[in-house]
C-alpha positions as CSV (number, residue, x, y, z in Angstrom):
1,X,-54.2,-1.3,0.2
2,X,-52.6,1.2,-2.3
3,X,-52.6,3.7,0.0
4,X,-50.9,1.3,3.3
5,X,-47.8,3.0,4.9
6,X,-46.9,-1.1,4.7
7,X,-46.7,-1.1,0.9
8,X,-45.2,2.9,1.0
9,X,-42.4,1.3,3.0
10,X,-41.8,-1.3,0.7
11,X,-41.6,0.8,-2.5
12,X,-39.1,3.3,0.1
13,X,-36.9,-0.1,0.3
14,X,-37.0,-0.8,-3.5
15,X,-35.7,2.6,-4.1
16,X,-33.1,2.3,-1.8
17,X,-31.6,-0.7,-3.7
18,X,-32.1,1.3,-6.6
19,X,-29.5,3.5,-5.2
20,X,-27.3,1.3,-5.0
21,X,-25.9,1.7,-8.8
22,X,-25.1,5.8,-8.7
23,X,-23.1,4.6,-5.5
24,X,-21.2,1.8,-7.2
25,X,-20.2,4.7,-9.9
26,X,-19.3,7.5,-7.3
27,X,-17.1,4.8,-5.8
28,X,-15.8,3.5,-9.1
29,X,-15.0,7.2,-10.1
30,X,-13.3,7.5,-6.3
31,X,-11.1,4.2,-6.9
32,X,-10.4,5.5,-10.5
33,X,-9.1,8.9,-8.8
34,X,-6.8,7.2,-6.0
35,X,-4.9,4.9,-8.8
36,X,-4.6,8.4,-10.8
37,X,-2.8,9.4,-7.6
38,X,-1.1,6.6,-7.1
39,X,0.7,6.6,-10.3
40,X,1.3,9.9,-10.1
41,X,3.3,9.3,-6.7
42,X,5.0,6.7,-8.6
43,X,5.9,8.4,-11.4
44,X,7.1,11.8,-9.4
45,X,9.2,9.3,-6.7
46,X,10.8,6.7,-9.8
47,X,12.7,10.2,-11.1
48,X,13.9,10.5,-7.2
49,X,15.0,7.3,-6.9
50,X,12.5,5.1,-5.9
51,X,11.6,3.2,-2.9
52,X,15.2,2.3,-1.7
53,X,16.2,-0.9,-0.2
54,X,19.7,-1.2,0.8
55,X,21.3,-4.7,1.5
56,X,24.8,-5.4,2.0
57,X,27.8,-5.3,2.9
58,X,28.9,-9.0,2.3
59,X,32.2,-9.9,1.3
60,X,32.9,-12.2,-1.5
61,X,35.9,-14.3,-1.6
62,X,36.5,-16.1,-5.4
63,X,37.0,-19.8,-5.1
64,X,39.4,-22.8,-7.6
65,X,40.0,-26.0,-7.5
66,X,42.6,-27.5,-8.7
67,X,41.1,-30.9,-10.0
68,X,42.5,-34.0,-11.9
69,X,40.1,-35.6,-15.1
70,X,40.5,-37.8,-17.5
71,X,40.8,-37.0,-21.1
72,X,40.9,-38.9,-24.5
73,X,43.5,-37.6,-26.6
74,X,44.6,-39.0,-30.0
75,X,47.6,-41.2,-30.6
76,X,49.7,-39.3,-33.2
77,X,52.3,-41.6,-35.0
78,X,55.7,-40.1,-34.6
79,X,56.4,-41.0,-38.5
80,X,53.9,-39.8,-40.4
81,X,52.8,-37.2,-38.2
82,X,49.2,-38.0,-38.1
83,X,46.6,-39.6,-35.7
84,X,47.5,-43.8,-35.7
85,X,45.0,-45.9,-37.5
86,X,43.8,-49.2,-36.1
87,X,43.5,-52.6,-38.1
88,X,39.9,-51.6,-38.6
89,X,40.9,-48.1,-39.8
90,X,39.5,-46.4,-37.1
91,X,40.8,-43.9,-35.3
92,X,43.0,-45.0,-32.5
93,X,43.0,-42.8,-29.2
94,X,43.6,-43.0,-25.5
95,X,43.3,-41.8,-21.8
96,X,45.0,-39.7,-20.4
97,X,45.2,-37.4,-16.4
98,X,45.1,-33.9,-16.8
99,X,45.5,-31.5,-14.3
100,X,42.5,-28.4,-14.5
101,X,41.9,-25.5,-12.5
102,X,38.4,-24.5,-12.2
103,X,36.1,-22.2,-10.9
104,X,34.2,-22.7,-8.1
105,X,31.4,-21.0,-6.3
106,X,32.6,-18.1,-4.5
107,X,32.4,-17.8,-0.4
108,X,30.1,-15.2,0.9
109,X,31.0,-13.9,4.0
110,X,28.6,-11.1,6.3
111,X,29.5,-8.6,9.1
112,X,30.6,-9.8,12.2
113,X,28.9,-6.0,13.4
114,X,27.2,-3.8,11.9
115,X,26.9,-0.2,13.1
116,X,24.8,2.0,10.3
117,X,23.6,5.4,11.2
118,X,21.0,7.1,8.4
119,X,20.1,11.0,8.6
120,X,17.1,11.3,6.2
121,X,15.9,14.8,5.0
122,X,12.2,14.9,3.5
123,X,11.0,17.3,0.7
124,X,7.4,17.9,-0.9
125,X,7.3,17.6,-4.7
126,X,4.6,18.3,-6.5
127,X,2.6,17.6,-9.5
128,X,-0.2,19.2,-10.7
129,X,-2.5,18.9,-7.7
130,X,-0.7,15.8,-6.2
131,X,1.7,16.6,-3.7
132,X,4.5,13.4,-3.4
133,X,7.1,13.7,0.0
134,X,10.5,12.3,-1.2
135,X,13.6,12.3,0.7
136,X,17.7,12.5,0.7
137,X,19.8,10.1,2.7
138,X,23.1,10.7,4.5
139,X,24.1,7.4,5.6
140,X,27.4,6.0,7.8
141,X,28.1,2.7,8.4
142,X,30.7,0.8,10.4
143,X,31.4,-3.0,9.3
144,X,33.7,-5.8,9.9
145,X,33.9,-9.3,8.4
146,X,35.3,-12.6,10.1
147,X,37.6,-13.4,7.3
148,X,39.0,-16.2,8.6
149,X,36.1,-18.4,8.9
150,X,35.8,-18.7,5.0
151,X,37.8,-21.8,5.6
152,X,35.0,-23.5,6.8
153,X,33.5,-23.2,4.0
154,X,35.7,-25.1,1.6
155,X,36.3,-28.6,0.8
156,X,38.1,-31.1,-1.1
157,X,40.9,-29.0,-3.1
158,X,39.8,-25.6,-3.1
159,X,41.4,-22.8,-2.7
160,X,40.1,-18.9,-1.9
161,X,41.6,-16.3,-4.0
162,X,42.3,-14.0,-1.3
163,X,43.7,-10.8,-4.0
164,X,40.3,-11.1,-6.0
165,X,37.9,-10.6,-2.8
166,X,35.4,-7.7,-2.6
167,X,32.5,-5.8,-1.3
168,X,29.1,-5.6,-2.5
169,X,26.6,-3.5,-1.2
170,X,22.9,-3.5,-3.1
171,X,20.9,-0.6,-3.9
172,X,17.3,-0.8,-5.8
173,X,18.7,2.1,-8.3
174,X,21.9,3.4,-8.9
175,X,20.6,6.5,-10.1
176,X,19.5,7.1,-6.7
177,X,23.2,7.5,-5.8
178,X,24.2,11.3,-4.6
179,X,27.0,13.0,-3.3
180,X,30.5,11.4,-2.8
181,X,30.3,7.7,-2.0
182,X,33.9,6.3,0.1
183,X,34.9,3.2,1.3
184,X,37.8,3.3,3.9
185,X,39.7,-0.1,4.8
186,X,41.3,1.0,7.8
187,X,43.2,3.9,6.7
188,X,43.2,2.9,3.0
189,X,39.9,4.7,0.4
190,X,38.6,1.4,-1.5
191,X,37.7,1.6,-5.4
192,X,34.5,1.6,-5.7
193,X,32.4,0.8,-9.3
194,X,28.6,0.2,-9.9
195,X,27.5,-3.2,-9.8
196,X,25.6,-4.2,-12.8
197,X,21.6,-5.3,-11.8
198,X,20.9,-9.1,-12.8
199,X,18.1,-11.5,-12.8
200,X,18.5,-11.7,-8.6
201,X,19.8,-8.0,-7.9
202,X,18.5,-4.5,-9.3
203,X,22.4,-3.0,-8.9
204,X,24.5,-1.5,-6.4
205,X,28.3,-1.1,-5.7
206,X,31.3,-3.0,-5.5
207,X,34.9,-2.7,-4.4
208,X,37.9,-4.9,-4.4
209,X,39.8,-5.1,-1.1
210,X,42.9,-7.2,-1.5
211,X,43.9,-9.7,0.9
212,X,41.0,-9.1,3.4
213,X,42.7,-10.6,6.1
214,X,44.7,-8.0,6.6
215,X,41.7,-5.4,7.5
216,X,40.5,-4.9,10.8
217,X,37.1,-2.8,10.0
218,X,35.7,-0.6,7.2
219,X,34.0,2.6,6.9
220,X,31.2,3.3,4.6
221,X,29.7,6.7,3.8
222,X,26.9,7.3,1.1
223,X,24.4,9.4,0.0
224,X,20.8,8.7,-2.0
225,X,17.6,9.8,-2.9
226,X,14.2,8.0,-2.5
227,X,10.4,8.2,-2.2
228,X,7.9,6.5,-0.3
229,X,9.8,4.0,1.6
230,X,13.4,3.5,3.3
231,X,13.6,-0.3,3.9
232,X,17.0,-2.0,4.9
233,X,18.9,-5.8,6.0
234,X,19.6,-7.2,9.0
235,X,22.8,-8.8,7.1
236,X,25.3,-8.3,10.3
237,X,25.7,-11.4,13.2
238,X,24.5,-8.1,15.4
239,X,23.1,-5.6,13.3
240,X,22.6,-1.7,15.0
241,X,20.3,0.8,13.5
242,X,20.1,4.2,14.2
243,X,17.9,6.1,11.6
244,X,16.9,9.9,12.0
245,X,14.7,12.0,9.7
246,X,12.4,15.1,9.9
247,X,9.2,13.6,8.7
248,X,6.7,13.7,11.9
249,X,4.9,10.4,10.3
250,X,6.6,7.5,10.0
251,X,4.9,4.2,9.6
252,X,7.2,1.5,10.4
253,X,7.3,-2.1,8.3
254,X,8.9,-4.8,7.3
255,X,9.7,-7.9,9.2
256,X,11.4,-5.9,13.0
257,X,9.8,-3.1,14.4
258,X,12.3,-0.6,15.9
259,X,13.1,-1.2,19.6
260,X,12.9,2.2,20.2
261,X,11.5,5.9,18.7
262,X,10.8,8.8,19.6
263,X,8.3,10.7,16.8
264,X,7.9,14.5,17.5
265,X,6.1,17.2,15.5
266,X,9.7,18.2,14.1
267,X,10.7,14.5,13.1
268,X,11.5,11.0,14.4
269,X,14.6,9.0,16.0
270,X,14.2,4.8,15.7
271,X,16.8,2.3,16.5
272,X,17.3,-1.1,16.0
273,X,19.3,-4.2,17.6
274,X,18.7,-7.1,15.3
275,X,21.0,-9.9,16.6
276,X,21.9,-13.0,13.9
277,X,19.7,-15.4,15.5
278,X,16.6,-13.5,14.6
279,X,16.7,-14.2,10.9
280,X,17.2,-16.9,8.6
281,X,20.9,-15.8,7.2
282,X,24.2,-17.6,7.8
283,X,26.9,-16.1,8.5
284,X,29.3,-17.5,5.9
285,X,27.7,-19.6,2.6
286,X,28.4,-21.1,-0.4
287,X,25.1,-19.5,-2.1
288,X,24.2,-15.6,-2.4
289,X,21.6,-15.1,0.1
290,X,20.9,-11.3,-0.7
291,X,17.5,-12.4,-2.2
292,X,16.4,-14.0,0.7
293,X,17.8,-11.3,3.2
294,X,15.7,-8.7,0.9
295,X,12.3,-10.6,0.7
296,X,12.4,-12.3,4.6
297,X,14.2,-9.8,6.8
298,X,13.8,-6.1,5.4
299,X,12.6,-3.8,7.6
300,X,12.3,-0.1,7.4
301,X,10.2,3.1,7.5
302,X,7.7,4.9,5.3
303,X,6.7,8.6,4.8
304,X,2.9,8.1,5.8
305,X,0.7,10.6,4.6
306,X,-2.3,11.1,7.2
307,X,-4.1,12.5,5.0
308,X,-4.8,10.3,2.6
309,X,-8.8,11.3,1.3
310,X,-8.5,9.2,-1.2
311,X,-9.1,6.4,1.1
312,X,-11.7,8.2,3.4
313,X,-14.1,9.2,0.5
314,X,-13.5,5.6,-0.7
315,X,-14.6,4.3,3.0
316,X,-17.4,6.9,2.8
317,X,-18.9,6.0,-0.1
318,X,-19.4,2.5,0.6
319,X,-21.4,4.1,4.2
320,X,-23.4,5.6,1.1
321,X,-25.9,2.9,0.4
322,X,-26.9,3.3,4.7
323,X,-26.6,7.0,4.6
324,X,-29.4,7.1,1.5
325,X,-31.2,4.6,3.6
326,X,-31.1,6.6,6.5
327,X,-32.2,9.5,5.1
328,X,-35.4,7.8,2.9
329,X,-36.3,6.4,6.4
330,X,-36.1,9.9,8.1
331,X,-38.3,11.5,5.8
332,X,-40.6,8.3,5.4
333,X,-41.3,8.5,9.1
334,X,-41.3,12.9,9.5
335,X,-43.8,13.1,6.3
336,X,-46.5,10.9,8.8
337,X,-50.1,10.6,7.3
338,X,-49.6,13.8,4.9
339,X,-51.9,14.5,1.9
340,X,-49.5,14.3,-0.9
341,X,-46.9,11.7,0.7
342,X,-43.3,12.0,-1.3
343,X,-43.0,10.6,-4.7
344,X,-40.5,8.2,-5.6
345,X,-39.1,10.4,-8.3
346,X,-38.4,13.2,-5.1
347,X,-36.7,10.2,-2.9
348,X,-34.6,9.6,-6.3
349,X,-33.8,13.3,-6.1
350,X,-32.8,13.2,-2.8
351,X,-30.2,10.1,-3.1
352,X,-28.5,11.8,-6.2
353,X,-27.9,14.8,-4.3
354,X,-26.6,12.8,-1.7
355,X,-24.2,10.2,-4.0
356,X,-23.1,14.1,-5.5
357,X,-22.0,14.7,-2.1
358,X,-19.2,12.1,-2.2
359,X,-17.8,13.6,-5.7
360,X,-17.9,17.0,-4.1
361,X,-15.8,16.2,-1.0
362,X,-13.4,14.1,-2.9
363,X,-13.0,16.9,-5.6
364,X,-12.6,19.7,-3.1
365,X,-10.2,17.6,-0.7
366,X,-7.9,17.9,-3.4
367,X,-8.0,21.5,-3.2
368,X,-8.1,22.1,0.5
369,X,-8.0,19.0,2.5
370,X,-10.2,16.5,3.8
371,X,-11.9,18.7,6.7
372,X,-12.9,21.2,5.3
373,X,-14.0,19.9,1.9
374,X,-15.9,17.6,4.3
375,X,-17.7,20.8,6.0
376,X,-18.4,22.5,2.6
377,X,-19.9,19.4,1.1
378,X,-21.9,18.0,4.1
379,X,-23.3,21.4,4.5
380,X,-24.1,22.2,1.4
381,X,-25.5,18.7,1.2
382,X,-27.6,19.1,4.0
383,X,-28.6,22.1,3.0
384,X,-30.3,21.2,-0.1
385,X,-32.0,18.4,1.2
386,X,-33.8,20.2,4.0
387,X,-34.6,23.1,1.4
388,X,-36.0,20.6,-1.4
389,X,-37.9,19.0,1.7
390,X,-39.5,22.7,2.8
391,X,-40.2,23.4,-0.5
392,X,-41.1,20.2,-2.3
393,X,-42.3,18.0,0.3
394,X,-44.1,20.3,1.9
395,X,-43.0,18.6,5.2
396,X,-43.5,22.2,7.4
397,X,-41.9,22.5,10.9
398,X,-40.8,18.9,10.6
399,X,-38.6,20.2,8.0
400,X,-36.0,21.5,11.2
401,X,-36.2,17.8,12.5
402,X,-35.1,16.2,9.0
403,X,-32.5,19.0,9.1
404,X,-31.3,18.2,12.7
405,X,-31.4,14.6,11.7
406,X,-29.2,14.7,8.8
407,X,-26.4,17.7,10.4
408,X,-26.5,14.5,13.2
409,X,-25.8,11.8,10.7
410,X,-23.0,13.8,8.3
411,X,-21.5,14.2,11.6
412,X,-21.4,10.7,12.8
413,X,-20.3,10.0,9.3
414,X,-17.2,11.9,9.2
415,X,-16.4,10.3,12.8
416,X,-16.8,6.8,11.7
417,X,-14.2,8.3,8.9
418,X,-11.7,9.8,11.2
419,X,-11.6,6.9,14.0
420,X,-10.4,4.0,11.4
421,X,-9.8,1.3,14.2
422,X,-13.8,1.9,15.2
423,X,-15.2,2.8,12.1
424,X,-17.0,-0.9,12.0
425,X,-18.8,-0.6,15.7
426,X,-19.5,2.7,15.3
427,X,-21.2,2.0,12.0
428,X,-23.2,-1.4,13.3
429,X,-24.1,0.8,16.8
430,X,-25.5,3.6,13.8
431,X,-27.0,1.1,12.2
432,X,-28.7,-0.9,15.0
433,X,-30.0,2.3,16.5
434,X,-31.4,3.5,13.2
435,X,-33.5,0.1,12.9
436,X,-34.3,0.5,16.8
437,X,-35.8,4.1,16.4
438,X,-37.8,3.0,13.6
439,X,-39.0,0.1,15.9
440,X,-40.1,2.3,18.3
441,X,-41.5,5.4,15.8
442,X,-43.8,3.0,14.2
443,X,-44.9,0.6,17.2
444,X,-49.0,2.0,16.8
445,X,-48.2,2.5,12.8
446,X,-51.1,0.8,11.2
447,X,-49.2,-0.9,8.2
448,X,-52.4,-1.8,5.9
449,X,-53.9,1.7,6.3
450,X,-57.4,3.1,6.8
451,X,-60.1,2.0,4.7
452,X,-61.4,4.8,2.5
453,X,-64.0,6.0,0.9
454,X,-63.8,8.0,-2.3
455,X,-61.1,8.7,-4.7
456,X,-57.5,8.3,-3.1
457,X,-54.9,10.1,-3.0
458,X,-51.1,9.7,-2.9
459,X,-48.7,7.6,-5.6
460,X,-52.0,5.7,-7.0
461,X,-54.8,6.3,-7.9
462,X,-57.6,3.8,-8.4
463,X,-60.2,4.9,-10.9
464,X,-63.7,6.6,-9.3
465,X,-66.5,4.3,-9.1
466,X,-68.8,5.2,-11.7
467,X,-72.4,5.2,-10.7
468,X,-75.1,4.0,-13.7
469,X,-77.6,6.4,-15.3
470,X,-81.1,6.5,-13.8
471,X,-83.8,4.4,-15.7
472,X,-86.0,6.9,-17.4
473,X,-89.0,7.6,-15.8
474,X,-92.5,6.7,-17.5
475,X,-95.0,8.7,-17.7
């Protein structure tokens, strides 16, 4: 019963599992190296400016009210010159109306149109071995706001302060600012000063207008610096994008794809026609509704990376558990009725090497890229294994079939890798067919063995039979 393929198969299984803990720390050590990476690109974009969201322009119209309350004052007496005195000698005061003029919330009024054209220009920085894509922004936009209609938004007394209205446009950083920044109101260059960041905005600019009623449409041309992501707001009644850049991988986001783009090895073209029914902002309100503009209608563009190895070792190592199994099963099945079948310390060889193979891609992708740190490590993988299993195991000429087997499973490996979108039917179909195979392999296997005679051989042993002395003969 020792010696049962049955029990073999078992104790095969067993080790398997067992695997299972160097591959939760190859993948721990993976995950580890990716959030390295990841602050690094942080890090390396922050002192570039960020990922930049720009929202704005809206105007913003100051509001008073001239209001009438009632105030208790204190009846002086003309005499003595102090407050009058009841008969209770308490002090005697009464009401009177007082004209105020207060502060009201300001009206905030968007774009009628909104025209913005953005040229971006990407640039590799790097760090160390980390290599971060940033980019510099050239942007022009045309604007024009309904002035009038902030009439509509007033009631009982109030009054807009027409000479105190101006335009804020919102950055993430102000540090990310370059080049000249101008505001044209017609023919007239516009003031412009940094907006200080508070608890709803992170900063930005701001520049007063005048009377805004007496400008037609403004011009505004800026410059900034940014990493990762380019992300912008719909804030216009009709709102046209035009965005150009030279990076050949952009991964659109946010909540409006573009309505059209053209992405060519050289770089990209995208535009945009948002009109104001699509998202949730009014045109003219009593409340600031950048926050809301930023969190529910950004949309934008980011420099994807395709090759991002981080994330395909991570995916590969969690194939690892199945590639281990896989490969125990192969050799359970080539070894056959041998007379030294594989020990469970070799099989425990065999899986380290192959959890080592994940470290060893992931450490030379760094260096020189997923593919071929894929080809170096697979072969040099494979390679070892098939050696220890001509060497060690013994296993003969079916040492070329568990070579064959394994070159065919590292390669089905990195396609489940390169195909994301299939990577889970390819790796059930692997899966399925691996348990299939096995079906079939082992259909006449006799799983409780041969009986035997004699010692046995293998992982146990049972102890020889001992046969008892001869009675001595009498003479």
């Amino acid at each position: 019963m020792l010696r049962s393929p049955g029990l073999r198969f078992i104790i095969v299984g067993l080790l398997v599992f067992l695997m299972t803990i160097p591959v939760f720390f190859v993948g721990s050590i993976i995950d580890a190296r990716a959030d390295y990476n990841r602050q690094t690109l942080s890090s390396v974009g922050q002192e570039w400016g960020g990922q930049q969201l720009l929202s704005g322009p809206v105007l913003v119209v100051p509001v008073e009210e001239t209001v009438t309350v009632r105030e208790r004052r204190e009846v002086i007496d003309p005499l003595t010159g102090v407050q009058r005195l009841d008969a209770d000698e308490k002090p005697v005061f009464r009401l009177v109306d007082v004209e105020k003029t207060l502060r009201r919330q300001p009206v905030y009024i968007y774009p009628g149109v909104l025209d913005m054209t953005l040229d971006k220009s990407t640039e590799i920085r790097s760090r160390g071995i980390f290599h971060v894509p940033v980019y510099s922004t050239k942007g022009e936009i045309a604007f024009g706001f309904p002035a009038e209609a902030a009439e509509t938004a007033l009631s009982g007394r109030e009054v807009l302060l027409w000479d105190e209205a101006e335009i804020r446009v919102t950055v993430s950083s102000n540090r990310a600012l370059r080049g000249e920044t101008r505001l044209l109101a017609g023919s007239r260059e516009l003031r412009m000063e940094p907006m200080a960041g508070g608890a709803r905005q992170t900063g930005g600019i701001r520049a007063a207008t005048g009377d805004p009623r007496q400008i037609g449409s403004y011009a505004l041309s800026l410059g900034f610096n940014g990493a990762e992501s380019l992300s912008l707001t719909p804030v216009g009644r009709e709102t046209r994008v035009t965005l150009r850049s030279d990076w050949p991988h952009p991964e659109f986001h946010g909540a409006f794809p573009p309505d059209a783009h053209e992405v060519h090895e050289d770089g990209f073209k995208a535009t945009w026609i948002i009109p104001h029914l699509a998202r949730p902002l009014p045109q003219v309100s009593r409340e600031d509704q950048d926050s809301v503009a930023r969190r529910d209608s950004s949309f934008g563009v980011r420099l994807y990376q395709p090759n991002d190895f981080y994330q395909k070792a991570y995916r590969a190592a969690r194939y690892g558990v199945l590639f281990i199994g896989l490969t125990f099963l192969t050799i359970f099945l080539v070894e056959g009725q041998t007379k030294r079948p594989t020990h469970p310390v070799q099989y425990i060889l065999i899986g380290l090497a192959q959890s080592a193979f994940f470290l060893l891609m992931l450490a030379l992708a760094e260096q020189v890229g997923f593919g071929m740190a894929y080809l170096v490590a697979g072969s040099a993988t494979v390679g070892l294994v098939t050696a220890f299993a001509a060497m060690a195991l013994k296993l003969g000429r079916r040492t070329l079939i568990l070579g064959v087997l394994l070159a065919a499973l590292y390669g089905v490996l990195y396609l489940i890798l390169r195909m994301a979108d299939y990577a889970l039917l390819a790796g059930s179909i692997l899966l399925f067919g691996a348990i299939a195979g096995t079906m079939f392999a082992t259909r006449n296997e006799n799983w409780y063995g041969e009986p035997r005679n004699g010692p046995r051989r293998g992982w146990f042993r049972r102890p020889e039979a001992r046969t008892p002395p001869e009675p001595a003969r009498q003479e």
